[in-house]
N, C-alpha and C positions, 0 to 999 in steps of 0.2 A: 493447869494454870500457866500462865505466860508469866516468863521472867520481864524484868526492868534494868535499866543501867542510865544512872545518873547521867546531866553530859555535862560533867566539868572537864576541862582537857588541860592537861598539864603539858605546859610551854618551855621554850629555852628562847632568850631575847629574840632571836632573829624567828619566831615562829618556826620553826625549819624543822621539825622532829618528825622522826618515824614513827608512825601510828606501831606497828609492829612492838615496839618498846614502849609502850606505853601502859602502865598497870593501873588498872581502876582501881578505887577504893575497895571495891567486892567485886568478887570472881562470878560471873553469872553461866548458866549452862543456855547455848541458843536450845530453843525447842520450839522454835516455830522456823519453819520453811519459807525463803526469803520469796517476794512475788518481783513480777516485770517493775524497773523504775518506771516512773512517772517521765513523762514527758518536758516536767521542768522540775529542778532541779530544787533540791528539800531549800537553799538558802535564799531561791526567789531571785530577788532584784537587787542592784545598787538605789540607797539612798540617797536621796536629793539633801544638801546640806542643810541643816536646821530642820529638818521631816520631822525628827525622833529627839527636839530637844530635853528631854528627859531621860532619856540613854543613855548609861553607866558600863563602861567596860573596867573591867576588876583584876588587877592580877596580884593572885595570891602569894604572898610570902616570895614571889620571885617566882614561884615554879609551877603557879596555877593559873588559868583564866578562865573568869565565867560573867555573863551581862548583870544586869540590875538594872533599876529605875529610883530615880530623883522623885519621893514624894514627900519634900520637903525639902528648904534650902539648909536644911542641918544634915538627913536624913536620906542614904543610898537602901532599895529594899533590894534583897537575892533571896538566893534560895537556901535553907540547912546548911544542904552536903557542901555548899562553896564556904560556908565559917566553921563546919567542923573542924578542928583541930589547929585553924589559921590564926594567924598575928597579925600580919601585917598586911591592910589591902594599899593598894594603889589606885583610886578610880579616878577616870577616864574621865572628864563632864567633856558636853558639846566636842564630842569629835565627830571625825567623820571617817578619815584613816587613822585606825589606832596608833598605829607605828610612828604619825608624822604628829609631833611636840610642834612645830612650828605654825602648824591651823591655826586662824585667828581669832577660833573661838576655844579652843582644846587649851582646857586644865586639868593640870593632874593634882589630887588631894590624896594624903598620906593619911591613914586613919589606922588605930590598934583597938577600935571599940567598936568590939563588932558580938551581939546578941542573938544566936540561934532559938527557936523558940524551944521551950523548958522540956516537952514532951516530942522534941523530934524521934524518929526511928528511924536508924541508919539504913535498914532493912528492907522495910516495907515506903520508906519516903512518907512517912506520913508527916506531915505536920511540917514541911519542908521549906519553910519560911525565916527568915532572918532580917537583920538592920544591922546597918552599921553608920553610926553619929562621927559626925565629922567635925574634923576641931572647929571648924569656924565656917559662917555661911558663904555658899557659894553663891552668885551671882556674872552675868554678864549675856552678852549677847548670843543668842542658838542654845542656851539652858533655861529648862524651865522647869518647874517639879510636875507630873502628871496628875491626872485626878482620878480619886480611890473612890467605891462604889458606893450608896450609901445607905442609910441603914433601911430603910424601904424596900433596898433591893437583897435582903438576907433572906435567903431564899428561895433565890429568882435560882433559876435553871441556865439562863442563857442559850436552852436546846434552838438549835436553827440558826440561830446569830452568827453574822459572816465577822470575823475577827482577823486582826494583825498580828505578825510575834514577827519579832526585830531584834538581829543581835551580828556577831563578828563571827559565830561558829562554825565548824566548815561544812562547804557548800553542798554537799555530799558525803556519801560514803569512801569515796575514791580519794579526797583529798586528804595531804597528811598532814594539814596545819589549817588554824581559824584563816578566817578572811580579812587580808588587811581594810578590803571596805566596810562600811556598816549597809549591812543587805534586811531584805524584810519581805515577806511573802503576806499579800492583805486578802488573801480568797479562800481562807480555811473558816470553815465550818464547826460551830462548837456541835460536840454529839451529848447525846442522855450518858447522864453515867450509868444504866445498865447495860447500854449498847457496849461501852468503852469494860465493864467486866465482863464481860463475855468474850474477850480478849485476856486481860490480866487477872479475874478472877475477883477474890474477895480482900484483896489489898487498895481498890477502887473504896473511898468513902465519899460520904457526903463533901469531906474538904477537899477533894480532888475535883479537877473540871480536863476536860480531853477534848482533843480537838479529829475533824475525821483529815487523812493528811493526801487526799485524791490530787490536791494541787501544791502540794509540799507542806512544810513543816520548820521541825527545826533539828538541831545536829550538837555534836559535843562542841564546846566551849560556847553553846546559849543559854547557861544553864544559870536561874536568878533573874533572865531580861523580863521583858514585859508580855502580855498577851493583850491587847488594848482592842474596843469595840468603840465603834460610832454611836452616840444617844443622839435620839430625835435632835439636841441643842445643837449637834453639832461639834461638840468637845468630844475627845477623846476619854476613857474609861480606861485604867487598866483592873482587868477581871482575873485574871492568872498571873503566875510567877512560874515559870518552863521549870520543870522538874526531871523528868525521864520520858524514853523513849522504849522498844523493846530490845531485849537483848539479840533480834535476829539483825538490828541495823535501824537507821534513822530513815531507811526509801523501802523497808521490807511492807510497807503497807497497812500496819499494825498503828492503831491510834497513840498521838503524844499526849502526854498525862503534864499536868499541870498543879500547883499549889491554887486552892480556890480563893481568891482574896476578900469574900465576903464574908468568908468566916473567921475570920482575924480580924476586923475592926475595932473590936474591943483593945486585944492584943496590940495592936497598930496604937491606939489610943494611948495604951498604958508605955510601953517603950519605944514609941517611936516621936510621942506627942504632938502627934499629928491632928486635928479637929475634922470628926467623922460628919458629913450631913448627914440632917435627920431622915 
């Protein structure tokens, strides 16, 4: 079985930190054999301002960073592993450069309430979902909350489906800090989740959803962003929450695993008070 490694990345202000120094939460063993990078690079492209207004960049307690999504004007989603143990997030609404406070759309909102879901597993990522309730609604120009799947679609596979994932993490393997722009790669492919165990094994459930990463992916510090598809209307979907990658590297070739967002609706319903369609 293939190991996992969460991608929250632990920051110092000026992004500036040596990967080298940097300690995951769990110690993983590589056992897979890294393959050729890809041609373009796991972090994709720069975003267009206002592309991704639902985009949440998080930084934990000061010394973490990982994405989210706005689905709700109260309510930031991530993932588990970025509120285990946290206090205090910072998120980011409508930016575009993290770093730059001065964007005409970029707020930052202080929040200490932040709900990992009851039955996470540090271990295995299962159930790698969280909220965090923010003192007061956010609104303004280039924010808007995204739209969560609905209850019709409990169950749906999304095998074949070309999807999005959009976040600050870095661009590759090679680099040793997120991206001060917000990048996004829209040409990955969701895969079956037996495809995607036969990679990681039987830590793959139903709640997981994987993408194949032929045309990139995603990288430590996107860990919580969004994974968003196109529906016939037109709107965007988000279907995933970025969870892990394999412990051989984010370009070794090996599928990125995802929290499945259709199976939390309920959960969504109950702490995030959100209103599911039927």
């Amino acid at each position: 079985m293939r190991t996992v490694i969460a991608l929250a990345l632990l920051v110092v202000a000026a992004q500036a930190v040596e990967w080298q120094n940097i300690k995951p939460r769990h110690a993983y063993r590589n056992t897979i054999r890294p393959v050729a990078r890809h041609s373009r690079i796991v972090g994709g492209v720069i975003a267009s301002p206002g592309q991704f207004p639902f985009q949440a960049g998080l930084y934990l307690d000061g010394s973490g960073f990982c994405g989210g999504s706005l689905i709700s004007d109260t309510v930031v989603m991530t993932a588990a592993h970025c509120c285990d143990g946290t206090r205090t997030y910072d998120a980011h609404l409508g930016a575009q450069v993290i770093g730059d406070q001065t964007e005409p759309n970029h707020q930052v909102v202080r929040s200490t309430d932040g709900q990992l879901h009851e039955n996470y597993n540090s271990f295995t990522l299962d159930n790698d979902i969280c909220v965090i309730r923010l003192p007061a609604p956010v609104s303004g120009n280039g924010i808007a909350s995204v739209r969560l799947p609905s209850r019709s679609q409990v169950g749906e596979t999304f095998q074949g489906v070309v999807a999005t994932s959009s976040g600050w993490g870095r661009p590759s393997d090679a680099d040793p800090s997120i991206s001060q722009d917000l990048r996004f790669v829209d040409d990955v492919t969701i895969m079956s989740n037996a495809e995607c165990a036969s990679y990681f094994g039987s830590i793959i459930t139903p709640r997981h959803l994987c993408i194949d990463t032929t045309n990139g992916g995603v990288c430590n510090g996107d860990s919580g962003g969004p994974l968003t598809i196109f529906e016939t209307d037109g709107v965007k979907t988000q279907v995933g929450v970025t969870s892990f990658v394999s412990s051989a590297g984010c370009e070794s070739g090996s599928p990125h695993g995802y929290c499945r967002v259709s199976e939390y609706l309920d959960w969504l319903a109950t702490n995030a008070g959100v209103t599911i369609r039927p």
